[in-house]
N, C-alpha and C positions, 0 to 999 in steps of 0.2 A: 348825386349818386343816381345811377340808369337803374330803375328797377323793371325787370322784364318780368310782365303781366301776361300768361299766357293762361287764354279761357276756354274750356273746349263746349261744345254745342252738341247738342243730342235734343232734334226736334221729332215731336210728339203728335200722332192727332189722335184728340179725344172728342165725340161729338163735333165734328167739324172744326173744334177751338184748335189751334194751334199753339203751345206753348214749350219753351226751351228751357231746357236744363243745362246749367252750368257749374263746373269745379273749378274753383281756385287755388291753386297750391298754396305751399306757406311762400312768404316774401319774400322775393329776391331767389327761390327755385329756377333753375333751370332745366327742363322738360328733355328728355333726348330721345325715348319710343316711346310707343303707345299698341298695345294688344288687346283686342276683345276677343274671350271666349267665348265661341258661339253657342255651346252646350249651355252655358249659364246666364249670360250675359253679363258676365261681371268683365271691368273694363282695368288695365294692370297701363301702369304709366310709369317709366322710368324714368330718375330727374339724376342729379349730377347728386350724390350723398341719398337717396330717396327714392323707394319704389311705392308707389301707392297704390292701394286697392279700392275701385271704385265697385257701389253696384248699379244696374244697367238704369237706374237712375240720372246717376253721378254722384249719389253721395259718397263722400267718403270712408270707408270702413276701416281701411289700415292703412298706415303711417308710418315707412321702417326705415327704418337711419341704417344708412350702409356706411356713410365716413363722414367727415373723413376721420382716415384713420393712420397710423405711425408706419411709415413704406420706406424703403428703400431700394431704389429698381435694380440694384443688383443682389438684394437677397432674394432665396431662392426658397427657403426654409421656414415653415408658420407652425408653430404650436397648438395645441389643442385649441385653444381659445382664438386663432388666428391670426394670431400676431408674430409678427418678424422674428425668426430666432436665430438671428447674425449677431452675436455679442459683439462683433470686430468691426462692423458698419454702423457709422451714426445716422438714426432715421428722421424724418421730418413729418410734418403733416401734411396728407398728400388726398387728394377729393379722390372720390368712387365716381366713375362716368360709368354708369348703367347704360352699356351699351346695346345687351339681347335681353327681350321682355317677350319670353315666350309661353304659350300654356299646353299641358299634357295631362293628360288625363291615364289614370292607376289604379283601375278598381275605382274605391270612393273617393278621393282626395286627389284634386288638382294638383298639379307640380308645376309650380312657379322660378 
């Protein structure tokens, strides 16, 4: 099984030391953008099921499961809770490609 390792770099100079920080996603993630906000530094990574919130470290702060989740590409209709509401279509398990990872600012609180 092909596990794709991907590690992102954020170098540092403190007292002339050079040292790099790195994030690893969970196993077997696959990575599709990457955004840093500049007001914060906090760094947003969107993965195939998974948006991460890093801070301008790289640690990571938040971990949010986006799927996968129960789809059918021709339902049109999602429920409060966001799920498919075509009682007539049978659905599958279908991955979230975190396609736009972008940041806005609203008053106090980012909008991710």
């Amino acid at each position: 099984m092909l596990f794709l390792v991907v590690v992102l770099y954020l170098t540092t100079t403190i007292n002339c030391v050079s040292s790099a920080r790195t994030f690893t996603p969970s196993p077997g993630a696959v990575l599709t953008r990457l955004t840093v906000d500049s007001q914060t530094g906090r760094v947003y990574v969107g993965a195939v099921n998974h948006i991460y919130q890093l801070d301008r470290n790289l640690s990571q702060v938040v971990d949010v499961n986006t799927g996968p989740v129960q789809d059918n590409k021709d339902c049109e209709y999602f429920d409060r809770d966001g799920q498919p509401d075509c009682p007539n279509l049978q659905t599958s398990s279908t991955n979230n490609y975190n396609q736009v990872t972008i940041s806005l600012h609203c008053d106090i609180y980012p909008i991710i």
